[in-house]
N, C-alpha and C positions, 0 to 999 in steps of 0.2 A: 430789288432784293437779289441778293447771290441766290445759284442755283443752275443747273445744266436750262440750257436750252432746246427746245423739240421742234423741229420745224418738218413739215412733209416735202415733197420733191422741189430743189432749188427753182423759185421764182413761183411759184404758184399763188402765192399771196401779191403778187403783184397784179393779179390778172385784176379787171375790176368785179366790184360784187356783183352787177347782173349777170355776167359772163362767164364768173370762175366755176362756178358751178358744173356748166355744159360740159370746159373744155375738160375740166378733172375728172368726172366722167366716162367722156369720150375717151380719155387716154386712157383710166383703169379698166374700159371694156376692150380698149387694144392689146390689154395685155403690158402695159409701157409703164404705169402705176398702179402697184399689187398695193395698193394702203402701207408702203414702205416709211416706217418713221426714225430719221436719221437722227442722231446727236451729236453736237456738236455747238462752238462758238457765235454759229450763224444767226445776224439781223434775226430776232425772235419776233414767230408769230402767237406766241404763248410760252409761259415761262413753267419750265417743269418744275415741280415740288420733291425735294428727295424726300425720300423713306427711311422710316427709323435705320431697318436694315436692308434698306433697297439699294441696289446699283442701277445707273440707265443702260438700256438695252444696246447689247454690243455689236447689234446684227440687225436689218432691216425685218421689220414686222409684218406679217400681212393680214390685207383686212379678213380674211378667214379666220383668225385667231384674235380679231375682235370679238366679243358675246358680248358689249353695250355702250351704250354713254350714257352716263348720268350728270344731269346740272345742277348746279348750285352746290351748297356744303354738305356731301354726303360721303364725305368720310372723314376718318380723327382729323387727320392733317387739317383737310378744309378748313372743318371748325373752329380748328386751334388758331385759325387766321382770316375768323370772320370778322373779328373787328376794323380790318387792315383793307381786305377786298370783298366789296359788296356779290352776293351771288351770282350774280346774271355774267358773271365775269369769270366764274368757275367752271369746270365742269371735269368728271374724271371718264377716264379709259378703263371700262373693263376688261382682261383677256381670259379665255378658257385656261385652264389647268392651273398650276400652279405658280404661273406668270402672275407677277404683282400688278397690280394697277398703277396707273399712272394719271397724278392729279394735275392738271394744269391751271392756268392763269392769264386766259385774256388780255390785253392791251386795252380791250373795250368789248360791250355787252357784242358790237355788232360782230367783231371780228370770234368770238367768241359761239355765236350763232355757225358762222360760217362754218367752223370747224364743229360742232353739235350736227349739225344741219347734211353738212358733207358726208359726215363717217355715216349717220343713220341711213342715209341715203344709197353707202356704197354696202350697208351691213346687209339692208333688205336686198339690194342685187346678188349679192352673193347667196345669200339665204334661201331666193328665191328662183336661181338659174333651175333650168331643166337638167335633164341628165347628159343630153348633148351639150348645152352649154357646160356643164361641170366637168366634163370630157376634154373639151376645146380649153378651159381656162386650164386644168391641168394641164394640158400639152405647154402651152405657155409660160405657166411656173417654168416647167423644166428647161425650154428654151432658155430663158431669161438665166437659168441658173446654169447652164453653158456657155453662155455669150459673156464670154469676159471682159472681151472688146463693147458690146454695146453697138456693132456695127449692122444688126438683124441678120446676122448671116453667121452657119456653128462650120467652124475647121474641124480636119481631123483630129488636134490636139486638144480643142473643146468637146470633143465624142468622149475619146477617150477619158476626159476629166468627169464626163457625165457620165460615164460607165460606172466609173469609180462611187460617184456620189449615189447611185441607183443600187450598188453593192451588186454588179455583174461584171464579174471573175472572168475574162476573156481575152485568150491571146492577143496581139496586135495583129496578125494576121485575119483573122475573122473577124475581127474590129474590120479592119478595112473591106472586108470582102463587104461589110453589109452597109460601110459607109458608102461605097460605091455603086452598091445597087440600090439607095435612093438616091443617089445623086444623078439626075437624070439628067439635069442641064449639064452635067460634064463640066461643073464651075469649081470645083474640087471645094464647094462649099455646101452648105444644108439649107434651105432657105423653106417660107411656106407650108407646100403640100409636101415636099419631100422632105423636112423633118417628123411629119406626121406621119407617111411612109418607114422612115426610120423608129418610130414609135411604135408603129401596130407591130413592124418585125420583132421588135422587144416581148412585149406584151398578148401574143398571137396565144391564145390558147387550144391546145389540141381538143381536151374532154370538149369542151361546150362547139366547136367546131365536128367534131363528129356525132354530137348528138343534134345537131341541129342538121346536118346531112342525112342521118336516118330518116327525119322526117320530111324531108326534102327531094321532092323525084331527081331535078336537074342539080342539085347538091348548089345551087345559088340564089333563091331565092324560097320561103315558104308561100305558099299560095292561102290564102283566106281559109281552104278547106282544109291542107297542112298542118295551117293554125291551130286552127279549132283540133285538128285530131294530136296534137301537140299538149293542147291544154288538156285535153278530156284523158289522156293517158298516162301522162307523166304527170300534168300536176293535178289532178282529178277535180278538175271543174267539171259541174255537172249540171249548173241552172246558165240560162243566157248565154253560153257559150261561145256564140255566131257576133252577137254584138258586144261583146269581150275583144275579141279577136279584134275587129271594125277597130276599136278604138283603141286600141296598141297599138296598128299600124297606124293609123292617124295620129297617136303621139308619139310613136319614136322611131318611127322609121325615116334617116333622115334624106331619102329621094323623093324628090316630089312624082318622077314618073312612076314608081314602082308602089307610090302611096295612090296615085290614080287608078292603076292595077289591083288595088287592094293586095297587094305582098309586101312579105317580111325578107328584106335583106340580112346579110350575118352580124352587117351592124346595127341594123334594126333589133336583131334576136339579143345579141347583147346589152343593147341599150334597156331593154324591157326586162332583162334579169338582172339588172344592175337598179332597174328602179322599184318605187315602194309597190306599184303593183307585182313585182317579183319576188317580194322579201318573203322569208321564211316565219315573219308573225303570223298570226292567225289575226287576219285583217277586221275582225270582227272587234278584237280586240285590243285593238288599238288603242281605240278611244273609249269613254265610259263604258262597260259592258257587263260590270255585273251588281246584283241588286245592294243597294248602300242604304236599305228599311231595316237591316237588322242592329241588334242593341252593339254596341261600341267596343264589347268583349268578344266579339265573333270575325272580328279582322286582326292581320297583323298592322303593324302602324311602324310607319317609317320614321327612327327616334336616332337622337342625337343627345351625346353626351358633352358636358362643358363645352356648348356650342360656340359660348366668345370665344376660345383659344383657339389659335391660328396655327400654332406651334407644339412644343410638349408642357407639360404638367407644370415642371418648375420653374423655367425663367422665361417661357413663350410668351408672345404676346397677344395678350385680349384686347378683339376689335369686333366691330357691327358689322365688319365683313363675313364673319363666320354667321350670326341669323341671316346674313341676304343668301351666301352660299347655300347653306343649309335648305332654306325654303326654296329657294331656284331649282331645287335639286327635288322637290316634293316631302322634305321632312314636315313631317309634322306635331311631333312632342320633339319640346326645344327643353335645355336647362338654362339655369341661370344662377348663379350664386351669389347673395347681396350681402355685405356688411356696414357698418358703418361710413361712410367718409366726412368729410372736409366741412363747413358751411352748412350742416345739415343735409346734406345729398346723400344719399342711399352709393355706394360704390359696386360693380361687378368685377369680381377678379377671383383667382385661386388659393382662398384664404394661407395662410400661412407659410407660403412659397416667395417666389421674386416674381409673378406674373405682373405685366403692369395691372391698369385699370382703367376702367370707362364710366362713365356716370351711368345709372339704373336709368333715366329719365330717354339717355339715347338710346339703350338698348330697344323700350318702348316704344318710342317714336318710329324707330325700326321697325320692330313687329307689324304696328299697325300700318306704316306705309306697304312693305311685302309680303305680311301674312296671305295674302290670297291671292296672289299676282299667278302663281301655278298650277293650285287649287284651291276648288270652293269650299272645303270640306275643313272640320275644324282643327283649330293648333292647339294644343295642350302643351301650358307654359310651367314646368318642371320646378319653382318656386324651391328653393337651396335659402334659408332666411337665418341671416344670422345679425342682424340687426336690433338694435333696442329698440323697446316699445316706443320711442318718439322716432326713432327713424322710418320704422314699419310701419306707423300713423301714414310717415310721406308716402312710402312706397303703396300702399292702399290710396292717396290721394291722385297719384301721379298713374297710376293703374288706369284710374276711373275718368279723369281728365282728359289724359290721351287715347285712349280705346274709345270711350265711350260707348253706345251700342254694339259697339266686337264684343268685349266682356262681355263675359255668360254668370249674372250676379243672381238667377234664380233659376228654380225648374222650368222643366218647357212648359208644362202645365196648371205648373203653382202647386203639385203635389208630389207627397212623396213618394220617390220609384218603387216600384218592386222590380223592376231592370232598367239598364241604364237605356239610354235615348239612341239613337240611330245617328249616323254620319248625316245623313241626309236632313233629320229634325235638329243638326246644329252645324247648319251650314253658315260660311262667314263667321261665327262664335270663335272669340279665343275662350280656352278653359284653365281655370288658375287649378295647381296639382301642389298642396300644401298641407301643412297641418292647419286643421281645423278644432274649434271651440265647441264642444257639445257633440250632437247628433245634426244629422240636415233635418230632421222633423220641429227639432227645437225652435227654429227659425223659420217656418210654417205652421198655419194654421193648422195642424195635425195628422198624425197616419195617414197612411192611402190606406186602402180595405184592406192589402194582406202584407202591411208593411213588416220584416220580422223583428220579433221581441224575442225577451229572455223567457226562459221555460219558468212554469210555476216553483218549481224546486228549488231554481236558481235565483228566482227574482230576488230576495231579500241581497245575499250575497253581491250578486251583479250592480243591484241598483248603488250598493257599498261602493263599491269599483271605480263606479262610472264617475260619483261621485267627487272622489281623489283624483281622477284624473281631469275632472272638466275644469277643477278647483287649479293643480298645476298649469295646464293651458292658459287658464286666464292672470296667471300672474307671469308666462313668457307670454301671451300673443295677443298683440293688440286685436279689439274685436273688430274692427273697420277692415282688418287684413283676412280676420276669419271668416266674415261676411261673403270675401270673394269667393271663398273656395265652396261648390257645389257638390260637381261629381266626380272629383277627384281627391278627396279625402284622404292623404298619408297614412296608415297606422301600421303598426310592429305587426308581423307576423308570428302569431303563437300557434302555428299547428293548423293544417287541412280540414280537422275537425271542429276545433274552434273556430275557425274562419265559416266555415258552415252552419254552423248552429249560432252564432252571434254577431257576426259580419254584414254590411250591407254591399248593394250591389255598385254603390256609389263610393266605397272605400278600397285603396290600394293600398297592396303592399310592394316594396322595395327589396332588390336581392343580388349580393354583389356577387357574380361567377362564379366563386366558389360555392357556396351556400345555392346558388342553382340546380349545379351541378349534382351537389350530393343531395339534395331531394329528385332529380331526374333519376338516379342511381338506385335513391333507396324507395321511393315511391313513383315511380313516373303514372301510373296511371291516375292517381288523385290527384296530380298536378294537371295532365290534361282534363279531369271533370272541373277543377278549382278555376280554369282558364274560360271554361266554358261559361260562367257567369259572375269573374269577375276579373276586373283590369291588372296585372302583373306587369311592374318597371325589373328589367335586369338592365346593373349597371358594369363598366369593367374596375377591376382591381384596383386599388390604390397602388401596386407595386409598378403600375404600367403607367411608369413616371415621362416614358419615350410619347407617350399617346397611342402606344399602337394597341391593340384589338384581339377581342377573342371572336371565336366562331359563332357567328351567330344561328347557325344551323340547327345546333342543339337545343339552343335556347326557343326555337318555331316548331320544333318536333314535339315539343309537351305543349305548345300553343301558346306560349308568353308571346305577347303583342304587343310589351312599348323594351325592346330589345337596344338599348343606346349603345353607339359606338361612336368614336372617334372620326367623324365625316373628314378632320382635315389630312390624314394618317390613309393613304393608298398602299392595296394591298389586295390580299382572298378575301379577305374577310370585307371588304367595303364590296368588292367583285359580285362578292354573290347578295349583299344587302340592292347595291345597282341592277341586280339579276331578277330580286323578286319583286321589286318595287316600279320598272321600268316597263310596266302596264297597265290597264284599269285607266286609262286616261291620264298615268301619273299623278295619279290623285296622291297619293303617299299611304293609303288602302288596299289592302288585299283581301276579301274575303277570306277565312278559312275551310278548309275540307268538311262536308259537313258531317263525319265520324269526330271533327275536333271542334262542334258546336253542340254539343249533345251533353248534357251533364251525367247521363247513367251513360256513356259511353264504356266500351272496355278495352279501348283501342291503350298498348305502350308501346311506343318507340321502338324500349329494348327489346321487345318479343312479338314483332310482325304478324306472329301465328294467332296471338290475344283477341282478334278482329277478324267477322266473314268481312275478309276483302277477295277483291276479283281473280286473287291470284300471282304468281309472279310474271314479270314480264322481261322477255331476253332484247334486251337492246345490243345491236352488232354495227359497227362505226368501222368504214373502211378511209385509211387515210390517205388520199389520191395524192394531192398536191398540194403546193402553196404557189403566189405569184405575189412579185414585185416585194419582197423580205424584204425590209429595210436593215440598214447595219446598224447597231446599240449605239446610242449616245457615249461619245466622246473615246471611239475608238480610232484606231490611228490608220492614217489616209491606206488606201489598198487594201484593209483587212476587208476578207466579204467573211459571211457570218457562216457556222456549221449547223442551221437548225434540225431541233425536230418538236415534235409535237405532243404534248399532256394531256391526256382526257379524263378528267377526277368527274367521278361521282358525290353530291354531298344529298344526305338523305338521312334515313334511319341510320342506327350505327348497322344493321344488314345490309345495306345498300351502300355504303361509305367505300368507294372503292377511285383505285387510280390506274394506266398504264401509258405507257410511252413508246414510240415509235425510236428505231433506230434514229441516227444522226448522220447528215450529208454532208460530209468535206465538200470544200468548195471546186473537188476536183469531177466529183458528182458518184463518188462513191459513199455507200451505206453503212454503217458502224454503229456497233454495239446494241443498244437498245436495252432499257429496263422494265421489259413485261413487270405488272405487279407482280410476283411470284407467287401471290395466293390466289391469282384468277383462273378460274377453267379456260380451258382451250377446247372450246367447241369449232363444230363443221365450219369451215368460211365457206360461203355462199360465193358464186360467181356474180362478176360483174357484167352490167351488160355491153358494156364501153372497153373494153379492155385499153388502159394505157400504154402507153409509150416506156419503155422501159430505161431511158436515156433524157437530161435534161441539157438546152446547152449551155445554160446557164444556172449551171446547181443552188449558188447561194442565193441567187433573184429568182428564180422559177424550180425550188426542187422537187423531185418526187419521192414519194416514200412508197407508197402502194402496199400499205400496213392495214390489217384485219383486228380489231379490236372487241371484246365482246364482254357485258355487263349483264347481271341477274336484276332489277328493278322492286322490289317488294310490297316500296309502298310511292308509287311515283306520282304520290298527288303531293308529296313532300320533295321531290329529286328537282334539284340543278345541276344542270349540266355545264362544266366549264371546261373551255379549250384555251392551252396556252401553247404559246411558241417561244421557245427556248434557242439561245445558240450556246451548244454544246463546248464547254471548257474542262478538258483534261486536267491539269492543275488546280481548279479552283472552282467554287460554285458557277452553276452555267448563269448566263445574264437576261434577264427578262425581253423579250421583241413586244408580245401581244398577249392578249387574252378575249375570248364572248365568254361569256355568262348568262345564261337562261333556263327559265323551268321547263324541265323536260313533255309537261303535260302542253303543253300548248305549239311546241312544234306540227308546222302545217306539211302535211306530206308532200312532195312535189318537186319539180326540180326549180330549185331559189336560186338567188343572190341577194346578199343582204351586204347594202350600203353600208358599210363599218362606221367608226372613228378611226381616228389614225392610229397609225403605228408610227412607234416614233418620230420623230420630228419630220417625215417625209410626207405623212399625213394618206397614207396608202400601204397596200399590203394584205394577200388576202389568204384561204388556206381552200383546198376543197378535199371535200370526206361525201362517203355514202352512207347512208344509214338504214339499218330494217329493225322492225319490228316483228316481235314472233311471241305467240301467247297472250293474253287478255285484251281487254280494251280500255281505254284510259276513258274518262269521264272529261267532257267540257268546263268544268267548274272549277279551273285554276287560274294563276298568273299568267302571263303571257309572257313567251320568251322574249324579251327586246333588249336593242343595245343598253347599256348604259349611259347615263345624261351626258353625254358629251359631242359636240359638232358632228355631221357629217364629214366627210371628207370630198372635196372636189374632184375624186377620180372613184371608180367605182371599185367595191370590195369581195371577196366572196367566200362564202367557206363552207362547204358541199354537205349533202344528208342525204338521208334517203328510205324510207316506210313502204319498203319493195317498189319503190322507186328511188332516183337520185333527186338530190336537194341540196340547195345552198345554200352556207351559214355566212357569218362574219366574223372579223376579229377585228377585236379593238383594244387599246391602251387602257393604262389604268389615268381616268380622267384627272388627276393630279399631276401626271408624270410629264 
């Protein structure tokens, strides 16, 4: 069949099977094959499948921006060409962001394996190097992406092109002064250890070199006892401390004589702030950490709106890539919108638009293949039914078919709740979120003991009611479809007080941002008691035809927990959904506050002071530096970039606050700056490191050395997000990076935290300090973590500090 060809580095398919293996391998840990996939005419070892709206890739790929392989027909395309090539003969390329897949096609099952076999192979090496090793393969990128020749050796006019590509603004003269002091052989080339030498002169940091000298008697190496007093004061280790230390230097110290000595070298010290024993999570929190016994209404829940669409509202196109993203990602209430189609198939698509369409059957099969692949914890499947009563017969057969035990078709108990079930009591379980026929008692053997009913006064009237409407139900909704739906029950929203006195705990209501909005406005405190014991969907606009996104913020400040947005749509608003959900194990759960699990609670948003809380809290953010900036995608050759730096508060609306750091020409001079104009200016505190007041390379390594200072109110609600900006006079400035994290779970100390990338250089880091002054935060939040997207093979940092210093990260918005 026509179609581009994809072939990995010339002749590798020649080697034989038992062999090719090793030597492919052996070459990608030299550094000589990064997983580079060329296109072109060339003898195919697999034939590439174009894409509706896909082009093949114009630039070699690396296995870093692999995230999978998947076999057989598991995506539209495949499908649409399973009767032609048997499975074993397919298989597709997943990439991070918003890099399209690529489906290939075999020659044969075996040569097929090869290339399955290979990538998985080089995905886990990469996945799984150390931080030295992550260090070394970065060096090598950058080599490789110098050497233009390909002769293993960088000239002076390859420096300078990699200066360029690195966005470091630097005379020709100082270019050379530094070329020639690693050039040790006097070969007037860069080869080995003296391009590595030529790297660390790049990347030499002042701050973490002088804090690692204070603790340091001979200012060259830490001694085991250094260590330990290192840990116990900056970053307030206080249990096991001695074999803490031990086992730092045994993993990253990379001298073996000085790891004999029990000391920490400077490449040591930075290797161990650059890895995850360094990061500024609160390591507890990492993994599962907090209690998932409580009923289903007392977590936020990582939710997704018209999750098929890949694109926008009206002519984008819906694919099962968006349920595999989505849930890879930790979502866990998915939509789905069915109509009629073709044959009797159930169809998903964006009724009444140009979106394409996918069969209801795939979508399924989806689910149930990745519903649990990143948690165990249950999916809530958003059910949008606009089908006739013989297609929604299917969609109920094909439900129960393919799910099979996933489906959640009764109580956990066989009775009727008086509060809904626990993450925990529906683990594995998908849950159907639909209209339903009747009551859930109807379809059980009767009440539980305090099931609620209508009042005697009401009863005659209500039972009228209920009547008329079970009567309408059953002439739209097939009962096979009703069946499914449990504890997720649809129904209208008529009022906080009706919902309370006649509502169960098993029925939701739906509310599209507007209509949110103005009940946060006009009732916020009944909304957080209503959330308190029962499940709230907020969905966006209909006018947000683009797919982009409102704040989800507002919508977690009155406690609504299935918050849908637009997962395919990067932006703030995904930033900080990536920001609260990037904890807890990534389960797609967040416990809430528990003032917002309280149903006689008095706590409102709009009025901090409604609530005994602890107080307010002064957070002060000093902005030291950045290193390794990357320059903006698709800017033109020698531009280096003017950043500066965004620190937004999002929280209550008392807490909702922003400021910005002046801006660094790349000549390494400071300019402008837009303080928020409504934030006080309190005392700055000294720092204990004083910087360097000069960078020499502004737009790769600038300083700012900016005092930033915020009120906190209610910081069991606050995320903290930092962006880096490069500064454009003329026209809006253009995005570098972003972290996002909840502010309660920041670990005091002085960190490094392994990013994602900034743009396409896959590096770039920021450093700030941070203190604290006034109250004490409570353990019982989210935890600050990146956002789902790769590591990056060089390390990242971006500084804090809780009357110590601390380091954070930045990262991309995982789409871009």
């Amino acid at each position: 069949m026509d179609g581009w060809i994809a072939q990995w580095v010339d002749g590798w398919m020649s080697s034989s099977v038992d062999g090719w293996m090793d030597e492919w391998m052996d070459e990608w840990k030299k550094g000589w094959l990064e997983g580079q996939l060329y296109v072109g005419s060339a003898p195919c070892p697999a034939v590439l499948v174009p894409h509706r709206q896909a082009s093949p890739p114009s630039a070699p790929v690396s296995i870093s921006d692999v995230e999978t392989v998947r076999e057989g027909h598991q995506s539209e395309v495949l499908q649409s060409l399973a009767d032609e090539f048997p499975p074993e003969r397919c298989f597709t390329i997943v990439f991070y962001g918003r890099r399209g897949n690529l489906d290939l096609i075999a020659g044969s099952a075996e040569e097929a394996q090869c290339w399955v076999q290979g990538l998985r192979q080089l995905i886990e090496v990469a996945t799984s190097m150390d931080q030295r090793e992550k260090i070394d393969q970065w060096i090598r990128d950058w080599f490789q992406k110098a050497d233009k020749n390909k002769d293993g050796r960088m000239n002076f006019k390859e420096v300078q092109r990699l200066l360029k590509m690195m966005n470091v603004d630097m005379n020709e003269d100082h270019a050379l002064r530094l070329f020639q002091a690693a050039d040790k052989s006097e070969s007037g080339t860069l080869e080995g250890e003296e391009f590595v030498l030529f790297y660390k002169t790049l990347t030499q940091r002042e701050e973490v070199l002088s804090l690692f000298q204070d603790f340091s008697e001979d200012g060259k190496k830490l001694t085991l006892l250094e260590l330990v007093d290192f840990l116990r004061q900056e970053q307030l280790e206080d249990e096991g401390t001695e074999e803490l230390a031990m086992e730092l230097i045994d993993k990253y110290e990379p001298s073996e004589t000085a790891r004999a000595r029990h000391a920490l070298s400077a490449d040591g010290f930075l290797m161990y702030l650059c890895s995850p024993e360094g990061s500024i999570f609160n390591p507890r929190h990492r993994a599962l950490w907090q209690d998932m016994s409580q009923p289903l209404c007392h977590y936020f829940i990582s939710s997704s709106h018209n999750t098929y669409l890949i694109e926008d509202q009206i002519r984008g196109q819906s694919s099962i890539e968006g349920y595999i993203r989505a849930l890879k990602r930790g979502c866990r209430c998915l939509e789905v919108d069915c109509w009629d189609g073709p044959n009797g198939e159930p169809m998903v698509y964006h009724g009444h638009t140009f979106t394409s369409k996918i069969p209801f059957r795939e979508v399924v099969s989806t689910l149930g293949k990745y519903a649990f692949k990143t948690s165990d914890y249950p999916v809530i499947l958003s059910l949008e039914n606009h089908c006739s009563m013989e297609q929604q017969e299917v969609l109920a057969q094909q439900l129960k078919d393919i799910l099979g035990e996933q489906l959640l078709t009764a109580t956990t108990d066989g009775r009727v709740p008086t509060q809904l079930p626990s993450p925990e009591e529906l683990k594995h379980k998908i849950l159907l979120k639909g209209k339903k026929i009747g009551r859930l008692e109807d379809m059980l053997d009767g009440p539980g003991d305090e099931a609620p009913d209508v009042s005697d006064d009401d009863n005659g009237a209500e039972a009228e009611e209920e009547r008329r409407r079970v009567k309408k139900d059953k002439e739209n909704l097939a009962q096979a479809l009703s069946d499914c739906i449990i504890y997720c029950k649809s129904v209208s929203f008529r009022g906080f007080q009706e919902a309370r006195s006649h509502s169960r705990p098993s029925e939701i209501s739906s509310f599209a941002e507007a209509k949110a909005r103005k009940l946060i406005r006009d009732t916020g405190n009944e909304f957080v008691r209503h959330n308190a014991w029962q499940l709230t969907r907020i969905y966006p606009s209909g006018m947000r035809t683009d797919s982009s996104n409102y704040s989800p913020q507002e919508m977690w400040n009155v406690g609504c927990q299935i918050v849908a947005l637009n997962f395919q749509t990067a932006g703030m608003e995904m930033d900080l959904c990536d920001g609260l959900f990037s904890q807890n194990g990534r389960c797609g759960y967040v416990l809430k506050p528990p003032f917002m699990r309280d149903e006689e609670t008095l706590f409102n948003p709009s009025d901090p002071g409604s609530w005994e809380g602890p107080g307010p809290i002064t957070l002060t953010i000093q902005v030291i530096s950045g290193q390794q900036l990357p320059k903006v995608a698709n800017t033109k050759d020698g531009a280096v970039i003017d950043p500066l730096v965004r620190v937004e508060i999002h929280g209550v609306p008392a807490d909702q606050a922003r400021q910005e750091t002046k801006y660094i020409e790349n000549n390494g001079e400071c300019h402008g700056g837009t303080r928020d104009p409504a934030a006080p200016r309190w005392p700055i505190p000294a720092l204990p490191h004083p910087p360097s007041t000069h960078s020499p390379f502004p737009g790769f390594n600038p300083r700012w050395d900016e005092t930033l200072q915020f009120q906190l109110h209610v910081p069991e609600l606050a995320l903290v997000r930092f962006v880096v900006e490069d500064y454009d006079k003329t026209s809006r400035n253009d995005f570098v990076g972003q972290f996002t994290l909840a502010f309660t779970n920041i670990k005091p100390g002085e960190w490094l935290l392994p990013g994602g990338a900034l743009g396409q250089l896959r590096q770039g880091c920021l450093g700030l300090s941070w203190v604290l002054e006034s109250g004490v935060v409570g353990s019982s939040q989210p935890e600050p973590c990146c956002p789902p997207c790769r590591l990056p093979p060089h390390p990242s940092s971006l500084q804090g500090r809780h009357h110590h210093p601390a380091l954070f990260s930045l990262c991309p918005h995982p789409h871009h």
